[in-house]
ZARO-809843 format. One record per residue (C-alpha): residue in three letters; x negated, y negated, z negated. Coordinates in Angstrom, 3 decimals, m for minus. Each point is the difference from the previous one (the first is absolute). Example, Ala and Ser with C-alpha at 12.3 -4.5 7.8 and 13.67 -1.06 7.14 Angstrom:
# ZARO-809843
 resn       c1       c2       c3
  Ala  m12.300    4.500   m7.800
  Ser   m1.370   m3.440    0.660
END
This chain:
# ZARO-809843
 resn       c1       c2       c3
  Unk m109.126   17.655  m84.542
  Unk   m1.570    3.715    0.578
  Unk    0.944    1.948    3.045
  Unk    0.736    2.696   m2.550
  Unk    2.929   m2.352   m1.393
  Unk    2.092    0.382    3.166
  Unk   m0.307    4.151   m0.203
  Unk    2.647    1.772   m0.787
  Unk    0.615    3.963   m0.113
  Unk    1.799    0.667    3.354
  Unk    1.314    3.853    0.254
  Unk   m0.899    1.901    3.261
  Unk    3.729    1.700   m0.080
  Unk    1.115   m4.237    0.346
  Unk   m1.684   m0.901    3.352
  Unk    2.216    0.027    2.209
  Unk   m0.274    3.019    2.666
  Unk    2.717   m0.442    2.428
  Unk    1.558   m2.658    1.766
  Unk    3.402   m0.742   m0.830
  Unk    2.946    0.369    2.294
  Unk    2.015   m2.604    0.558
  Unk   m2.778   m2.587   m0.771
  Unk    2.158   m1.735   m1.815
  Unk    1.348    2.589   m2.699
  Unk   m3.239   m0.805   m2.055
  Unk    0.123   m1.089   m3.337
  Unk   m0.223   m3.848   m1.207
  Unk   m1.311   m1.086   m3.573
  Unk    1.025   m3.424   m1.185
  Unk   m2.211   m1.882   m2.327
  Unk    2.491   m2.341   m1.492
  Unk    2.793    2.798   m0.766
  Unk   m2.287    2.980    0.166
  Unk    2.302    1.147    1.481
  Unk    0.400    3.261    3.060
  Unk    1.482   m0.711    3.269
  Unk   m0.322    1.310    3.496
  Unk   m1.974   m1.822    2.624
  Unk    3.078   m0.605    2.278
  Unk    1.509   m1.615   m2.805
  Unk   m2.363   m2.995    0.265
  Unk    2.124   m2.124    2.048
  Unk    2.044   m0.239   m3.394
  Unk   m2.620   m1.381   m2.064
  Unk   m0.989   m2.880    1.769
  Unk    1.772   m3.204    0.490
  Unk    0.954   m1.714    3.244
  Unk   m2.315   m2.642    1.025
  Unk   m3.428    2.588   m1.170
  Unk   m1.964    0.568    2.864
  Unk   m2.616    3.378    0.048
  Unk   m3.088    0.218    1.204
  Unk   m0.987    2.890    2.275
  Unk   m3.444    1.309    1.156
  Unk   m0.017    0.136    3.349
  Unk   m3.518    2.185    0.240
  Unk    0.250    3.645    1.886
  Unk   m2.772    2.951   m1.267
  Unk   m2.279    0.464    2.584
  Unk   m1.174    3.162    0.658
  Unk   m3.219   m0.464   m0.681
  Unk   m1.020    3.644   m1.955
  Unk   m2.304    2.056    2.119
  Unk   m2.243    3.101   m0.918
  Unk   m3.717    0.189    2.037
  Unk   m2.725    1.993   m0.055
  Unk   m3.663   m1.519   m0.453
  Unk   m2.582    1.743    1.958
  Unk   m1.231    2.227   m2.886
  Unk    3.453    1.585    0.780
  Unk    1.338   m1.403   m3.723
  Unk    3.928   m1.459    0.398
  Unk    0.746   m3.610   m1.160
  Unk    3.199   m1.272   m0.342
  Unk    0.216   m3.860    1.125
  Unk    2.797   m1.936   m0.730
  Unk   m0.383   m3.376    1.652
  Unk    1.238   m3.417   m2.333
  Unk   m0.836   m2.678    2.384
  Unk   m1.636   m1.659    2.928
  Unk   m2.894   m2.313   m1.112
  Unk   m1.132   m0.876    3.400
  Unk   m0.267    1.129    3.593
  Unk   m0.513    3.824   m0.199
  Unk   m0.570   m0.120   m4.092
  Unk    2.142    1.448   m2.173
  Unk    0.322    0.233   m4.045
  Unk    0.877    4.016   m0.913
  Unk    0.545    1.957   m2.715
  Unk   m2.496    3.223    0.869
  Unk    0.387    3.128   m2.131
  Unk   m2.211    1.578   m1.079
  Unk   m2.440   m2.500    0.136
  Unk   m3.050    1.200   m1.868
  Unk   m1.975    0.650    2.974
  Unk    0.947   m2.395    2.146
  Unk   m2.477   m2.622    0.640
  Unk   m0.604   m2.859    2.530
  Unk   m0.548    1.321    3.449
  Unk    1.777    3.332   m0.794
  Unk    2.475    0.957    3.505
  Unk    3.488    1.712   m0.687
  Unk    1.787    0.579    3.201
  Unk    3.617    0.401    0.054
  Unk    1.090    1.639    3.131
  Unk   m1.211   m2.119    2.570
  Unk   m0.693   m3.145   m2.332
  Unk   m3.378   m0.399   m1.725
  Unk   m0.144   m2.020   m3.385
  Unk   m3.279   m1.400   m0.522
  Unk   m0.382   m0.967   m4.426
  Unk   m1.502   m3.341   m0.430
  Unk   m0.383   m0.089   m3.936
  Unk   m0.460    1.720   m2.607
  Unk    3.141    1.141   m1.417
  Unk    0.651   m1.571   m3.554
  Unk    3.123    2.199   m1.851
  Unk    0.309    1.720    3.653
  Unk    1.269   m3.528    1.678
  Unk   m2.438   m1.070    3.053
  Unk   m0.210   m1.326    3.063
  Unk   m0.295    1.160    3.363
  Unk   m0.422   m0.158    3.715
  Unk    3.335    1.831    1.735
  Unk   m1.026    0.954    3.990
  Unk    3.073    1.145    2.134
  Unk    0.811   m0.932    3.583
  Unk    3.318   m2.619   m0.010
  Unk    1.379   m1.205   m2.347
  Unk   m0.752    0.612   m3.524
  Unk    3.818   m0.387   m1.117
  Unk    1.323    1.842    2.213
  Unk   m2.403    2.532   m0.549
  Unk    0.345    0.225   m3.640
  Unk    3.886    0.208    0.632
  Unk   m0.400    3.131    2.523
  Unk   m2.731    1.956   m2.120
  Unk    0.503   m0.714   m3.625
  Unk    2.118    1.310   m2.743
  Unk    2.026   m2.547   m2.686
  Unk   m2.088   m0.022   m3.051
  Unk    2.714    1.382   m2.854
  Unk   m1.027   m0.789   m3.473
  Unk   m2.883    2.234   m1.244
  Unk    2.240    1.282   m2.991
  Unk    2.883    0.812    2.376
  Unk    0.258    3.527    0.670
  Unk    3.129    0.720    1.465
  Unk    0.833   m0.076    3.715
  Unk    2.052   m3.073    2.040
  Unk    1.298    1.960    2.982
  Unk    0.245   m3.527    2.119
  Unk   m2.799   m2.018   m0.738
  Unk    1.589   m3.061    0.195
  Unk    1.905    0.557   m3.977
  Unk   m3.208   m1.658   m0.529
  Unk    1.081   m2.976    1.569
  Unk    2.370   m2.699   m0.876
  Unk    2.662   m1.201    2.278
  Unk   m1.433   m2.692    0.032
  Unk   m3.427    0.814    1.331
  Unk   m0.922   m1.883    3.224
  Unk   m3.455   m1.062   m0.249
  Unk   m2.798    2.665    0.069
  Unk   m2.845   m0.832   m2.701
  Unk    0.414    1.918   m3.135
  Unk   m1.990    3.188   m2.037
  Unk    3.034    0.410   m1.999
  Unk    3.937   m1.021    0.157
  Unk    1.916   m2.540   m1.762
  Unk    1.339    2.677   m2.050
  Unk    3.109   m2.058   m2.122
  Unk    1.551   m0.499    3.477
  Unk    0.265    3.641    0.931
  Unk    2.932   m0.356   m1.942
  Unk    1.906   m1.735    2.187
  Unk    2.741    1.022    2.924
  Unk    2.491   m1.761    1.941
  Unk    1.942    0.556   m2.484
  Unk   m1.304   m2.150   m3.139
  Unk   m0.389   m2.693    2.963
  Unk    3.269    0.215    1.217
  Unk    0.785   m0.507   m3.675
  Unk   m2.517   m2.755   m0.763
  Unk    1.452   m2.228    3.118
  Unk    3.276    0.878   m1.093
  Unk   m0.705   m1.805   m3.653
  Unk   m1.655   m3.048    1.405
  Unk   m3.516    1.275   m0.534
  Unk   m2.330   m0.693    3.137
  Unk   m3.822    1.803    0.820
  Unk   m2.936   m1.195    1.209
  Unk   m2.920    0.952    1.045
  Unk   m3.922   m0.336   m0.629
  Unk   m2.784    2.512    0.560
  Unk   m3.004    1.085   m1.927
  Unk   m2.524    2.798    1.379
  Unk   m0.122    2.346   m3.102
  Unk   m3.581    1.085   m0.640
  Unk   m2.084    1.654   m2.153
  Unk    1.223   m1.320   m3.233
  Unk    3.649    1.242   m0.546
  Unk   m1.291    3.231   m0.668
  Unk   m3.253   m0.495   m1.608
  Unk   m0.204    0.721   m3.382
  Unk   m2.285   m3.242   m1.992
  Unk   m3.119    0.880   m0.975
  Unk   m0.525   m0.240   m3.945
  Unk   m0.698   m3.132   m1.507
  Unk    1.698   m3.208   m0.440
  Unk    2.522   m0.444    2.871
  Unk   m2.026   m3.199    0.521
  Unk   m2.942    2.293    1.496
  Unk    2.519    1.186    2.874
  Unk   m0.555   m0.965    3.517
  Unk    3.068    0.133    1.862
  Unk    0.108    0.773    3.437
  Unk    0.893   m2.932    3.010
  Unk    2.975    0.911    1.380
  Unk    1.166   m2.129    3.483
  Unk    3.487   m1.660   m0.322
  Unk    2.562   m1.772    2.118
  Unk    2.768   m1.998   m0.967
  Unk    2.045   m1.186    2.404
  Unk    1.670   m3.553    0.015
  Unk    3.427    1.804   m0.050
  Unk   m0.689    1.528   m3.120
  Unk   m1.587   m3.691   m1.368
  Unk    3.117   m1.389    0.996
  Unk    2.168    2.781   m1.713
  Unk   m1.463   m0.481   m2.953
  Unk    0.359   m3.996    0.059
  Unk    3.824    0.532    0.958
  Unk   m0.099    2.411   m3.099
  Unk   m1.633   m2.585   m2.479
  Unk    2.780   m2.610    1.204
  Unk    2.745    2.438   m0.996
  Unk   m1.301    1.016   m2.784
  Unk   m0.013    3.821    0.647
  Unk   m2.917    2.410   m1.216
  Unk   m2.943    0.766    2.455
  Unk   m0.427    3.597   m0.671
  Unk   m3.158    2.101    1.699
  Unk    0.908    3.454    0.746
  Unk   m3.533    1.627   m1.226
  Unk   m3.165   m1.211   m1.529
  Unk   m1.552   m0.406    4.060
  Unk    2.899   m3.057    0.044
  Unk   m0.836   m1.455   m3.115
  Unk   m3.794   m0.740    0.490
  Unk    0.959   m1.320    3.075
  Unk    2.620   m2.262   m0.928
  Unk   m2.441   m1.020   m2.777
  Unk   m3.035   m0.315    2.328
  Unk    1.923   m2.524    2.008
  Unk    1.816   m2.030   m2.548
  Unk    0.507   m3.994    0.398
  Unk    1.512   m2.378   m2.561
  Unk    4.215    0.435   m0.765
  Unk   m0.112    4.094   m0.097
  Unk   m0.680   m0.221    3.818
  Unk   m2.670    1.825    2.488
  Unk   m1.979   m1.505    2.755
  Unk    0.426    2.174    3.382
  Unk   m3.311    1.485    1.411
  Unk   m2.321    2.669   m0.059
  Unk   m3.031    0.623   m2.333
  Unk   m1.819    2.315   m2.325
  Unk    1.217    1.011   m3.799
  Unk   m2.476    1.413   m2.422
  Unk    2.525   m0.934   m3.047
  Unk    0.294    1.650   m2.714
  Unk    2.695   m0.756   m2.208
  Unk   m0.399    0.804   m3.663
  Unk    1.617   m0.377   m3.539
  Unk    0.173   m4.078   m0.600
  Unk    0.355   m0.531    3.918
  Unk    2.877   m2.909    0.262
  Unk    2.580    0.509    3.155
  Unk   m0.008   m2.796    2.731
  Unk    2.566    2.205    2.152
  Unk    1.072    3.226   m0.670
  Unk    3.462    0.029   m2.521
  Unk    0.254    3.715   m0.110
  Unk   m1.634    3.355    1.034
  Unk    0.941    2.969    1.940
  Unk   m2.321    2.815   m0.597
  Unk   m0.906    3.585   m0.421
  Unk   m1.968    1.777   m2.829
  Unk   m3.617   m0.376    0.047
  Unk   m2.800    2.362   m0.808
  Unk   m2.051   m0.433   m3.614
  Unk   m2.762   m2.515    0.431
  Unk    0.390   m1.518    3.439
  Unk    0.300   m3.936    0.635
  Unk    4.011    0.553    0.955
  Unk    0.231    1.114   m4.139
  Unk   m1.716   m2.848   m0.720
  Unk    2.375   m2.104    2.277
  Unk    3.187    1.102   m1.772
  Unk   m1.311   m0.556   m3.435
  Unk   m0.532   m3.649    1.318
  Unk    3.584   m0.308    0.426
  Unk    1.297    2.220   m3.044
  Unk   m2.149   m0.920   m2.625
  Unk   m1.053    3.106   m2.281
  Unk    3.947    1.316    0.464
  Unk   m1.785    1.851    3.369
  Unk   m1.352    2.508   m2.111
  Unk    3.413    1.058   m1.363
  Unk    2.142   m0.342    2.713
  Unk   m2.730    2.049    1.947
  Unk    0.560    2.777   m2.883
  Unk    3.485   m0.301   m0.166
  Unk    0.053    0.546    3.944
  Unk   m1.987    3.096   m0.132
  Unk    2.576    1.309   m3.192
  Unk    2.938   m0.408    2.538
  Unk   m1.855    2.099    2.490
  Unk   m0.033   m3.484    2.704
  Unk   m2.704    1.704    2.885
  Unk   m3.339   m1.846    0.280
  Unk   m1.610   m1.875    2.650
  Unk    0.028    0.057    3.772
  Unk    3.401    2.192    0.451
  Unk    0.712   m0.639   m3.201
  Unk    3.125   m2.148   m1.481
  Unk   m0.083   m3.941   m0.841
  Unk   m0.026   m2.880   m2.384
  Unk    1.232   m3.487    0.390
  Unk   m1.646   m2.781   m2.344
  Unk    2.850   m2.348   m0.365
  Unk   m1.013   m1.142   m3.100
  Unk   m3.645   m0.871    0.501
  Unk   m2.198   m1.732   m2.760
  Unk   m1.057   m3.559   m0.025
  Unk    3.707   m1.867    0.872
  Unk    0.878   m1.210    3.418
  Unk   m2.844   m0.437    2.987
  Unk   m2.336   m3.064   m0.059
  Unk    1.461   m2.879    1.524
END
């Protein structure tokens, strides 16, 4: 399979340019009815005994603009620490940025380590304190490159269920969520968990062409806690559906999977990449938005809808549903392949 197979011709007039208010009034596709909903009607097409899978991740705000020494601006946008001081970013441009080359950032200094390679790198980050907490104070939220509205409170771009700072980019199917589809949810006998994945470079990468084979995908860091191993367990025994609210909760859940349809609490690294063929070992059902044309999140949902993704992707855009980050939802209940891997 081509890179180019997983394409598809995505409007500019469909990306979604403003957040939605209530959350919850989004729309909802459903693969095995194909059929429109609202978001807050969720709680009413699940079945007591489910249990959903949240990301637990917060956006850090990580996006910075410097200016090297020749006086030329750089925009940084930090994905990760990779040791004491070190950092993987995202510089742009990045043409004439080399090893060595100084951007200072008020009264931070970011010393480049390596050569850029498709503008990623990595780099030395000097501040007095703490690095966090600096980030926190002087940075901005990094919004999706093709998003060019405005979010008057920054934190739309959170999820309520962001507690743990790590990510480049939010869990975007839970920013449909409110108190109110969880008021509904407990109401019904449908329970959350949580696990937590730092989203990095990857979710909005587009593939290089070539066979999908050829892509590298990027380590992300993940936790899942032994409450949410045990929720699942309690959920196998019950028979309800483990359902992963966004394609960040799926390769984790999939990362970690054990015998029986279970996960293993604990933390580690996932660099999976889940393609067309890929067999389930946990994950019943998917929660998700609308993904750009040739990234490894298309390539994710065609795993789990079989060449059907291509039409219901159409048919979506022909009923005017509003494209990725702030854009409306899907949920896979029908997924390819049968029942999880026992």
């Amino acid at each position: 399979m081509l890179a180019a197979d997983f394409h598809y011709d995505l409007p500019e007039g469909a990306i979604a340019q403003a957040a939605i208010e209530p959350r919850d009034t989004s729309r909802l596709l459903v693969t095995s009815t194909e059929a429109d909903h609202a978001f807050y009607e969720l709680p009413e097409l699940l079945n007591r005994g489910d249990l959903l899978v949240v990301n637990r991740t917060r956006v850090r705000a990580a996006r910075f603009t410097g200016t090297k020494s020749t006086g030329g601006a750089v925009e940084v946008l930090l994905l990760r620490p990779v040791g004491p001081g070190r950092w993987e970013a995202l510089l742009r441009p990045s043409r004439r940025v080399r090893p060595g080359t100084e951007i200072l950032i008020g009264e931070a200094k970011v010393t480049i380590l390596t050569m850029p390679e498709r503008g990623l790198a990595t780099l030395e980050l000097s501040v007095e304190g703490d690095a966090e907490s600096w980030i926190e104070e002087s940075g901005q939220v990094p919004l999706p490159p093709y998003f060019r509205g405005r979010l008057d409170d920054p934190d739309r771009y959170q999820t309520i269920f962001a507690s743990s700072t790590g990510s480049a980019a939010a869990p975007t199917a839970a920013l449909h969520f409110t108190d109110r589809v969880l008021g509904g949810l407990a109401e019904g006998g449908v329970q959350v968990t949580e696990v937590e994945l730092d989203i990095g470079l990857d979710t909005f990468r587009p593939m290089a062409e070539g066979p999908i084979g050829d892509h590298e995908m990027h380590s992300e860091r993940f936790t899942i806690p032994v409450a949410a191993a045990e929720a699942i367990a309690a959920t196998r025994e019950r028979s309800g559906r483990v359902i992963a609210v966004g394609t960040t909760v799926m390769r984790t859940l999939e990362t970690g999977a054990v015998s029986g349809g279970r996960v293993a609490g604990g933390e580690g690294h996932s660099e999976l990449f889940i393609t067309p063929g890929y067999r389930r070992r946990v994950v019943d059902a998917l929660l998700t938005n609308f993904h750009a044309p040739g990234t490894t999140l298309v390539v994710l949902i065609a795993a789990l809808l079989g060449p059907r993704w291509r039409r219901l992707y159409e048919s979506a855009l022909e009923r005017d549903y509003r494209f990725l980050s702030f854009g409306d939802a899907m949920f896979i209940d029908d997924p390819v392949g049968g029942p999880v891997i026992p």
